[in-house]
PDB file of N, CA, C and O in Angstrom:
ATOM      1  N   UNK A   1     -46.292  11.760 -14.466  1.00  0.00           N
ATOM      2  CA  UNK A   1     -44.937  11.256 -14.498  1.00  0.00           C
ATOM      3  C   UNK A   1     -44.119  12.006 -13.452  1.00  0.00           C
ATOM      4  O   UNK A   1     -44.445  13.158 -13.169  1.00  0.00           O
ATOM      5  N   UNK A   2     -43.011  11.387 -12.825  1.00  0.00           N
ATOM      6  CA  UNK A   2     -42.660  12.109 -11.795  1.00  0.00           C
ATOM      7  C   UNK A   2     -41.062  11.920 -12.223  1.00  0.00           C
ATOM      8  O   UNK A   2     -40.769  10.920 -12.878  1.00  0.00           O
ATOM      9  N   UNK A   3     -40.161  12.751 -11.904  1.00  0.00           N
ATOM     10  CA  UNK A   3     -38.390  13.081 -12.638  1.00  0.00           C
ATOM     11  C   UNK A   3     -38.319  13.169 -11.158  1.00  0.00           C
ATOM     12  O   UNK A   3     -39.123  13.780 -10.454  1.00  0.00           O
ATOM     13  N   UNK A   4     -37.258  12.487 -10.741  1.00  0.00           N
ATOM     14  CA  UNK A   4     -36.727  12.439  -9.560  1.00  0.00           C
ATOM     15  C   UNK A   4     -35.943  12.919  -9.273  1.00  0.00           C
ATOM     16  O   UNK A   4     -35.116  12.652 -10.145  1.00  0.00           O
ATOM     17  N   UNK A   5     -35.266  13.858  -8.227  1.00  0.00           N
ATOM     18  CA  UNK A   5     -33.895  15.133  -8.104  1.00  0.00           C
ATOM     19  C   UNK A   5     -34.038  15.925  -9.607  1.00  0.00           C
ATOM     20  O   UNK A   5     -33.211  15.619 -10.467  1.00  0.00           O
ATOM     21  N   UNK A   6     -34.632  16.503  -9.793  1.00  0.00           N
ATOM     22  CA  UNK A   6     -34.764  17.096 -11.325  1.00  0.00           C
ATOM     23  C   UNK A   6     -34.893  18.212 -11.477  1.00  0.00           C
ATOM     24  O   UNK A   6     -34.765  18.548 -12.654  1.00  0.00           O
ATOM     25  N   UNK A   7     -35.186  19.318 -10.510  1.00  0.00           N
ATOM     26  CA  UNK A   7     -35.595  20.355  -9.929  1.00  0.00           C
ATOM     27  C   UNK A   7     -34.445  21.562 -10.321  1.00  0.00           C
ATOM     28  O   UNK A   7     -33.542  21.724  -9.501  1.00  0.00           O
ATOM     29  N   UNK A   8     -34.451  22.247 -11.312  1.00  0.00           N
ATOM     30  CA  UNK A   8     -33.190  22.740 -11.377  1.00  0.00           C
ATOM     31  C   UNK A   8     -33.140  24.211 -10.415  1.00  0.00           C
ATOM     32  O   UNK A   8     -32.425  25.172 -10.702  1.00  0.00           O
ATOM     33  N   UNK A   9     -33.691  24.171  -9.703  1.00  0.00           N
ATOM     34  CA  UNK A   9     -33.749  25.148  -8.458  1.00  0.00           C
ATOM     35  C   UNK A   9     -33.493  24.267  -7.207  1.00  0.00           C
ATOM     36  O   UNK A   9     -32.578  24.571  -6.442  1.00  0.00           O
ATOM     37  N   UNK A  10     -34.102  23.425  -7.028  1.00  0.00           N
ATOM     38  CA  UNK A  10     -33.900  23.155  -5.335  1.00  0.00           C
ATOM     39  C   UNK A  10     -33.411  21.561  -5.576  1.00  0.00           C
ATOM     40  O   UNK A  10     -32.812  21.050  -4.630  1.00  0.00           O
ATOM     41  N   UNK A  11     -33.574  20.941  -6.488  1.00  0.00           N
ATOM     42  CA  UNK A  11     -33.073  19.411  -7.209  1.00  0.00           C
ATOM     43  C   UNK A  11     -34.215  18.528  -6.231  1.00  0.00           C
ATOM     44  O   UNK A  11     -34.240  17.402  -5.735  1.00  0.00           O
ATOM     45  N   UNK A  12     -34.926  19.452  -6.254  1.00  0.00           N
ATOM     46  CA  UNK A  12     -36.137  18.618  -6.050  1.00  0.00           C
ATOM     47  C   UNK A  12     -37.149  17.318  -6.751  1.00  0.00           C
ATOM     48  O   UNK A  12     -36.882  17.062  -7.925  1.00  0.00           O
ATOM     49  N   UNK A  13     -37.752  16.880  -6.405  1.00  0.00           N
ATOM     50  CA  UNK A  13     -38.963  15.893  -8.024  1.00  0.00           C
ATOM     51  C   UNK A  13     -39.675  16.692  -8.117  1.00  0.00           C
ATOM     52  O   UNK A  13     -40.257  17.371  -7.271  1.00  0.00           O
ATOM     53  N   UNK A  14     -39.697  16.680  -9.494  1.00  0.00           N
ATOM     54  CA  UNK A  14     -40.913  16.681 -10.596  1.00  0.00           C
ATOM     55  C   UNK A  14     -41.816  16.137 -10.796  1.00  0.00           C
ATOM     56  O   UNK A  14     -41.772  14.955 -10.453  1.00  0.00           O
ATOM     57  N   UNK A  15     -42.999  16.579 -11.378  1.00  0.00           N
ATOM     58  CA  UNK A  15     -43.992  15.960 -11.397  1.00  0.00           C
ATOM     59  C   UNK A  15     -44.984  16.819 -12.395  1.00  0.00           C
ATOM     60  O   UNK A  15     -44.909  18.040 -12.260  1.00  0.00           O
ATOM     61  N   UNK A  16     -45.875  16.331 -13.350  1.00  0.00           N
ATOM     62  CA  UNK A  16     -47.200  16.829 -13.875  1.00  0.00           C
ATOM     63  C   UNK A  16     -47.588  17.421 -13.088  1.00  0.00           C
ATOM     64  O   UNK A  16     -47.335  17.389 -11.883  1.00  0.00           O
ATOM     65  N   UNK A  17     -48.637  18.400 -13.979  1.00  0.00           N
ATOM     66  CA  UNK A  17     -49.603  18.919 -13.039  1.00  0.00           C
ATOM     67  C   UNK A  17     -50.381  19.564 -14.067  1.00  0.00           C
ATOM     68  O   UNK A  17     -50.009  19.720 -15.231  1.00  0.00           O
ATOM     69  N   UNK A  18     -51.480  19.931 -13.574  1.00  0.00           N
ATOM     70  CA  UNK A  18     -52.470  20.857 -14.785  1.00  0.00           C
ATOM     71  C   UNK A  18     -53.478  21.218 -14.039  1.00  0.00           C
ATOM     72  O   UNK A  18     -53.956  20.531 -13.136  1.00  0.00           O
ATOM     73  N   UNK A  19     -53.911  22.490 -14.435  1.00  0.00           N
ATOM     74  CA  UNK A  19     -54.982  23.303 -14.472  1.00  0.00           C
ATOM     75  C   UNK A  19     -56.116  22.905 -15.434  1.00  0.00           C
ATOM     76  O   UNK A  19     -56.005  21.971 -16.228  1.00  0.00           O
ATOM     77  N   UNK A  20     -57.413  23.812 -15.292  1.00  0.00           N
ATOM     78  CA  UNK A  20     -57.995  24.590 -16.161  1.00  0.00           C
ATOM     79  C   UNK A  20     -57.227  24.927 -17.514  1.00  0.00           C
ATOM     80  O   UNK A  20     -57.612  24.728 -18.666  1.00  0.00           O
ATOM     81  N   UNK A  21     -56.395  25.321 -17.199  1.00  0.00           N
ATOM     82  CA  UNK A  21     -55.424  25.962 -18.639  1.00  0.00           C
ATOM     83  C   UNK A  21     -54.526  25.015 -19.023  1.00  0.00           C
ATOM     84  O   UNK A  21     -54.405  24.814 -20.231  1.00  0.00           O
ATOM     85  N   UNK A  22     -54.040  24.551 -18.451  1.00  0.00           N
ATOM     86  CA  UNK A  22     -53.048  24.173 -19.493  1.00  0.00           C
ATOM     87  C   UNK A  22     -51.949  22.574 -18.607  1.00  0.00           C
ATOM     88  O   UNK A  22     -52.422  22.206 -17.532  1.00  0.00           O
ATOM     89  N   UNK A  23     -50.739  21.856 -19.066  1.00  0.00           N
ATOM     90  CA  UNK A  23     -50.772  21.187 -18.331  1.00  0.00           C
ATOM     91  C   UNK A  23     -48.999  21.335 -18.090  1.00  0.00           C
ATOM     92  O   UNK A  23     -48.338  21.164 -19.114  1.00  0.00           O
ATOM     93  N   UNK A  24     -48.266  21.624 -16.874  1.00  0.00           N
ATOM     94  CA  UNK A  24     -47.186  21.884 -16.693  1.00  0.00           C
ATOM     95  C   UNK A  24     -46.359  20.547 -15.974  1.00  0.00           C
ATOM     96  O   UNK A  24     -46.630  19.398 -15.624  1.00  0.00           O
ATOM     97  N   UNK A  25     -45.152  21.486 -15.990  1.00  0.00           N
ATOM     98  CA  UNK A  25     -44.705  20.391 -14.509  1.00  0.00           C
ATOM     99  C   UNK A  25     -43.903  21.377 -13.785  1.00  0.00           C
ATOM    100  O   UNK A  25     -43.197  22.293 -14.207  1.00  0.00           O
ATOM    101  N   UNK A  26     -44.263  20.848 -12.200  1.00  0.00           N
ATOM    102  CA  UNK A  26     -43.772  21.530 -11.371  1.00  0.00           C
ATOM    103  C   UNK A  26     -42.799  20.976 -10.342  1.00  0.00           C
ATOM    104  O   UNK A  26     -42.503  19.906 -10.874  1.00  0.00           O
ATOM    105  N   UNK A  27     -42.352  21.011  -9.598  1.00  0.00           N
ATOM    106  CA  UNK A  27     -41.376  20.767  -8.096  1.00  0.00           C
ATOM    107  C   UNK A  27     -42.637  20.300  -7.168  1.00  0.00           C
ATOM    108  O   UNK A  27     -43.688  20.924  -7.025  1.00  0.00           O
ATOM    109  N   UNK A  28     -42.297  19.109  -6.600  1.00  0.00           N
ATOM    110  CA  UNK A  28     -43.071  18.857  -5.336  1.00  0.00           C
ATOM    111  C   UNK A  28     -42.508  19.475  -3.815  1.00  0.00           C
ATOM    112  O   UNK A  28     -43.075  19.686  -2.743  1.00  0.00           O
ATOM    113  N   UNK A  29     -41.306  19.624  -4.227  1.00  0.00           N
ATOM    114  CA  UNK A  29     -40.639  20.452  -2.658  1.00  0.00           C
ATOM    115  C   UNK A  29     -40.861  21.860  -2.594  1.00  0.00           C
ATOM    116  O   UNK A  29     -41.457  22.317  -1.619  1.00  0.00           O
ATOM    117  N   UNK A  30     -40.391  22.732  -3.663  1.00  0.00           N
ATOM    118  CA  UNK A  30     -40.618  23.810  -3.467  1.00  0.00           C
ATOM    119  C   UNK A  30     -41.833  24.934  -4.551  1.00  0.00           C
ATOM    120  O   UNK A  30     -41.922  26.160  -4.608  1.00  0.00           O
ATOM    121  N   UNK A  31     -42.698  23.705  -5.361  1.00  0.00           N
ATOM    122  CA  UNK A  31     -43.290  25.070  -6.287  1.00  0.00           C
ATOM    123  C   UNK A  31     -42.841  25.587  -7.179  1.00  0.00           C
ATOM    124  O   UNK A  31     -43.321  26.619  -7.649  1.00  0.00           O
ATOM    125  N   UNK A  32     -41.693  24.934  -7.689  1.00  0.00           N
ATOM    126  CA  UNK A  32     -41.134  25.588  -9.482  1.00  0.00           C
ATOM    127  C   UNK A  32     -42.190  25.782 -10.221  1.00  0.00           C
ATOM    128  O   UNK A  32     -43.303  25.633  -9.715  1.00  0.00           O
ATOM    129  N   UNK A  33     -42.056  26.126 -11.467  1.00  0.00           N
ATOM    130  CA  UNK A  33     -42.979  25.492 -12.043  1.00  0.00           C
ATOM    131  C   UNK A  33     -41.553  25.876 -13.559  1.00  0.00           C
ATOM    132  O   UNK A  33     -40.875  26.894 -13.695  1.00  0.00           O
ATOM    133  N   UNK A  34     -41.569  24.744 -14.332  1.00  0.00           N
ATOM    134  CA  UNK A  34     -40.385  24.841 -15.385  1.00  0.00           C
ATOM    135  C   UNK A  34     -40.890  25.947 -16.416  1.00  0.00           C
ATOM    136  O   UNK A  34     -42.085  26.101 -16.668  1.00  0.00           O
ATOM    137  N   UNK A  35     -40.026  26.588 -16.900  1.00  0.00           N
ATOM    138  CA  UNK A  35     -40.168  27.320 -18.256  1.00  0.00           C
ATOM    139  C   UNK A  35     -40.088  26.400 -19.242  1.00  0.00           C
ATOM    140  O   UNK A  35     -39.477  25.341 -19.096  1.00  0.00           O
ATOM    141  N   UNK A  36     -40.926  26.864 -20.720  1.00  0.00           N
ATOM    142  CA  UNK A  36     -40.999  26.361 -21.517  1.00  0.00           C
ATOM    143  C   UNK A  36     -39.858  25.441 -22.144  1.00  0.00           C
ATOM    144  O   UNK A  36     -39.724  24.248 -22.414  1.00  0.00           O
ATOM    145  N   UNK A  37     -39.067  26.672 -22.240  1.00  0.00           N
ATOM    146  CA  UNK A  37     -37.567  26.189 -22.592  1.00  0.00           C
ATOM    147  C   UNK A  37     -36.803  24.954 -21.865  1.00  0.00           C
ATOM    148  O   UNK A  37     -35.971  24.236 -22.419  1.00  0.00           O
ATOM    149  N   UNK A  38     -37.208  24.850 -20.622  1.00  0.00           N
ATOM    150  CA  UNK A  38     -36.877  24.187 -19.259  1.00  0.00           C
ATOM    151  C   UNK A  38     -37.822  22.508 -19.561  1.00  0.00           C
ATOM    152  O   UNK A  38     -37.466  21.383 -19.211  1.00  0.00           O
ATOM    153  N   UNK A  39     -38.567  22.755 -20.011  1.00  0.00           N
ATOM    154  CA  UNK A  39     -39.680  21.820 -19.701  1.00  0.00           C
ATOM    155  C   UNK A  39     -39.621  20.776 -21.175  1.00  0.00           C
ATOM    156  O   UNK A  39     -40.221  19.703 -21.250  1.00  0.00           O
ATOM    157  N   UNK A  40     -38.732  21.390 -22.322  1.00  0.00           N
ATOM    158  CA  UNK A  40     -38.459  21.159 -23.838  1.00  0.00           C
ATOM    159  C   UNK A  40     -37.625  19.947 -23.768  1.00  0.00           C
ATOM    160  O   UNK A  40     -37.834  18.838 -24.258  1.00  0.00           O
ATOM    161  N   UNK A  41     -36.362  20.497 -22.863  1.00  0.00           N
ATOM    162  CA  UNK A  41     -35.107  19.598 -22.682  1.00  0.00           C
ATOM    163  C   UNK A  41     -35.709  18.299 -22.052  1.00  0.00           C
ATOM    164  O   UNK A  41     -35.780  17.214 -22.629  1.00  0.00           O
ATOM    165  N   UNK A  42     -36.143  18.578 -20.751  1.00  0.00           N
ATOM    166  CA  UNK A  42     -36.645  17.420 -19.958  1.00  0.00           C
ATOM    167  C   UNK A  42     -37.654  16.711 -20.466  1.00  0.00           C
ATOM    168  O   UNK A  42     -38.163  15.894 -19.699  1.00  0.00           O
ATOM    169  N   UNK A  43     -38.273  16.834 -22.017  1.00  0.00           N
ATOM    170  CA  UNK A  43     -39.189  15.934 -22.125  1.00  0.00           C
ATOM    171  C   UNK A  43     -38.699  15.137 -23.596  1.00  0.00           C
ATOM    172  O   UNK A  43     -39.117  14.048 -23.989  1.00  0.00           O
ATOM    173  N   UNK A  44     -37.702  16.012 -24.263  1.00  0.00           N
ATOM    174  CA  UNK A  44     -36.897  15.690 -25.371  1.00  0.00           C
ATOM    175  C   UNK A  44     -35.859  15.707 -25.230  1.00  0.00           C
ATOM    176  O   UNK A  44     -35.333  16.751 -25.615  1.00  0.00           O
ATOM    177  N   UNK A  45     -34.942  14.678 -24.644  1.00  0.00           N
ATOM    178  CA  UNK A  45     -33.322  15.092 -24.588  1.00  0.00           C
ATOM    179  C   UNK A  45     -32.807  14.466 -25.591  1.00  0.00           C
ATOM    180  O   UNK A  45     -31.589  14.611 -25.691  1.00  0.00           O
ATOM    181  N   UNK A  46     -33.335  13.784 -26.411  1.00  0.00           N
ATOM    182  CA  UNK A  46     -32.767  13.189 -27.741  1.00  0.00           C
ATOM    183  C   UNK A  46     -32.694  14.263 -28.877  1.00  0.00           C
ATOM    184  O   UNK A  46     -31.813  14.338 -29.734  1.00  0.00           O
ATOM    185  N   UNK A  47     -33.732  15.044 -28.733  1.00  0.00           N
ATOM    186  CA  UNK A  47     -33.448  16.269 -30.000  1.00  0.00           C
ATOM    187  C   UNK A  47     -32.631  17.543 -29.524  1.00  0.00           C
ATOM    188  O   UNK A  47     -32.180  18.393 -30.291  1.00  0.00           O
ATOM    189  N   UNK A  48     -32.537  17.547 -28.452  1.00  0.00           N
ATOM    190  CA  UNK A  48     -31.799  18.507 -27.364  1.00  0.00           C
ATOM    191  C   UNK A  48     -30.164  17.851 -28.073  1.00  0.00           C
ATOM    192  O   UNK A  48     -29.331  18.522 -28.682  1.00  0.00           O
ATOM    193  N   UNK A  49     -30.114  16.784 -27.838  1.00  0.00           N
ATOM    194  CA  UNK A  49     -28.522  15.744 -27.928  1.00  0.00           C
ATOM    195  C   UNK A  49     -28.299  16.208 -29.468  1.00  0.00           C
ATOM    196  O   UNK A  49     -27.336  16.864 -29.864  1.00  0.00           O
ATOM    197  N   UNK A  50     -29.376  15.740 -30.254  1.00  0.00           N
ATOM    198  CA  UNK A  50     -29.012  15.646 -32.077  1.00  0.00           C
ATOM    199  C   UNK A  50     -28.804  17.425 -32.135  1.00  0.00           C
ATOM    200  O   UNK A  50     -27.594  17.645 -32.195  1.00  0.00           O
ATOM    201  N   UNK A  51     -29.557  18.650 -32.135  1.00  0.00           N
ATOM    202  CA  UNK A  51     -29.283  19.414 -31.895  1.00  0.00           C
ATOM    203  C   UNK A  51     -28.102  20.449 -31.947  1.00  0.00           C
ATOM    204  O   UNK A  51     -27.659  21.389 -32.607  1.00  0.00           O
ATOM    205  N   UNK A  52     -27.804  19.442 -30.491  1.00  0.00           N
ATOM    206  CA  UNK A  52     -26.260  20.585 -29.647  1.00  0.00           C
ATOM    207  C   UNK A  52     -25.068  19.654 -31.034  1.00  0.00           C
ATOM    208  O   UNK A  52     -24.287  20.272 -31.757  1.00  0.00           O
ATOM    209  N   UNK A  53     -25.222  18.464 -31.054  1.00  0.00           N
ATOM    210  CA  UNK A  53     -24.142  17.567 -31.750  1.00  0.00           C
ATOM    211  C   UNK A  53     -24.065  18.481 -33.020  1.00  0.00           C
ATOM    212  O   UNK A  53     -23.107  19.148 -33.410  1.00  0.00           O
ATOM    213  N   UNK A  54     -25.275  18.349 -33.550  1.00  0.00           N
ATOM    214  CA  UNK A  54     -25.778  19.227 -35.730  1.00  0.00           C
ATOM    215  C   UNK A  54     -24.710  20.954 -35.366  1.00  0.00           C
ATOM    216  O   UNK A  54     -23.943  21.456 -36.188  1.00  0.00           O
ATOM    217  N   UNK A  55     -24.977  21.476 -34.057  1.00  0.00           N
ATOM    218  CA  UNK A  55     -24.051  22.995 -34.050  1.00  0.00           C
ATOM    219  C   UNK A  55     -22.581  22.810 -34.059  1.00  0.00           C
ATOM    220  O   UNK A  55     -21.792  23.456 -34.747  1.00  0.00           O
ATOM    221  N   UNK A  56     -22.328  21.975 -33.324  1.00  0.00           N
ATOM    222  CA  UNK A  56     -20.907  21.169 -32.550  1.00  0.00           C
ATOM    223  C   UNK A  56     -19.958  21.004 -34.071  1.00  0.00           C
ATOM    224  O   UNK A  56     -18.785  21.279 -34.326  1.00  0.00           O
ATOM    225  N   UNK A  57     -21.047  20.440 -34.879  1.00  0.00           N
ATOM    226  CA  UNK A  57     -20.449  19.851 -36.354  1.00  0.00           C
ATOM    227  C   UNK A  57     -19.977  21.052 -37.070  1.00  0.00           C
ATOM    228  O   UNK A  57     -18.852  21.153 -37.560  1.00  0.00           O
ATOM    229  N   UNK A  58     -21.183  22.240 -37.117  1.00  0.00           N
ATOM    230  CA  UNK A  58     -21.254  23.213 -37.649  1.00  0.00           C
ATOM    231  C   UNK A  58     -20.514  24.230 -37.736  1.00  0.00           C
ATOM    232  O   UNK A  58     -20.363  24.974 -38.705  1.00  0.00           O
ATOM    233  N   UNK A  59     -19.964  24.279 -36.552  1.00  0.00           N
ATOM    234  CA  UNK A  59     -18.619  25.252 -35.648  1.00  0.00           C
ATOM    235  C   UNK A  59     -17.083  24.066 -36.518  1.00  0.00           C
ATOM    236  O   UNK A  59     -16.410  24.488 -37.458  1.00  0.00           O
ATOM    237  N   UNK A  60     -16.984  23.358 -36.200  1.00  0.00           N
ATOM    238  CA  UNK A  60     -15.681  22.395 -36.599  1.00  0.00           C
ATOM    239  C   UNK A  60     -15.491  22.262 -38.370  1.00  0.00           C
ATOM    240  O   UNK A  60     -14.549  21.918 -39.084  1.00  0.00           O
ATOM    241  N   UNK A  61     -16.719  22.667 -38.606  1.00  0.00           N
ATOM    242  CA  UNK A  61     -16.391  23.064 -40.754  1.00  0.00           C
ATOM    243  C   UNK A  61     -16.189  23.967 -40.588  1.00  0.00           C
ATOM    244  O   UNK A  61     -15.214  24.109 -41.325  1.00  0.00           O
ATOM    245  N   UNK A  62     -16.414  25.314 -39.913  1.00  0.00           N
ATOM    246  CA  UNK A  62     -16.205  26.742 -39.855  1.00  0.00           C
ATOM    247  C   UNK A  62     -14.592  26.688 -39.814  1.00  0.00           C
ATOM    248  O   UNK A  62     -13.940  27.356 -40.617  1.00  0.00           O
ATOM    249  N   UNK A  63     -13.986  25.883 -38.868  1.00  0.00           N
ATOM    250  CA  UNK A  63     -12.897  25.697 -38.132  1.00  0.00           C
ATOM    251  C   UNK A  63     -11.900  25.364 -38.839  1.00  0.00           C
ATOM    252  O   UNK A  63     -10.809  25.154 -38.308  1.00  0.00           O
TER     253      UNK A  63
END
């Protein structure tokens, strides 16, 4: 799969990739390669969205 300008270093594309070990995604321009954390958002932004919204709620009953 390839994320186009997605690159949160150089806003480069994205793209799969895998080893032997394991299977990532990296930058085709410059060689990123995403952190876990990095790689969570961009493949789930719907639980990323429900998430940030469930804290958002959480803070405003505090409030």
């Amino acid at each position: 799969m390839i994320w186009i300008k997605s690159c949160s270093r150089c806003k480069g594309d994205l793209h799969t990739e895998s080893d032997i070990y394991e299977t990532y995604i990296g930058c085709l321009q410059c060689g990123y390669i995403l952190p876990d954390a990095e790689e969570f958002v961009l493949l789930h932004p719907r639980k990323v969205h429900e998430f940030i919204g469930a804290a958002e709620r959480q803070v405003a009953k505090a409030a």
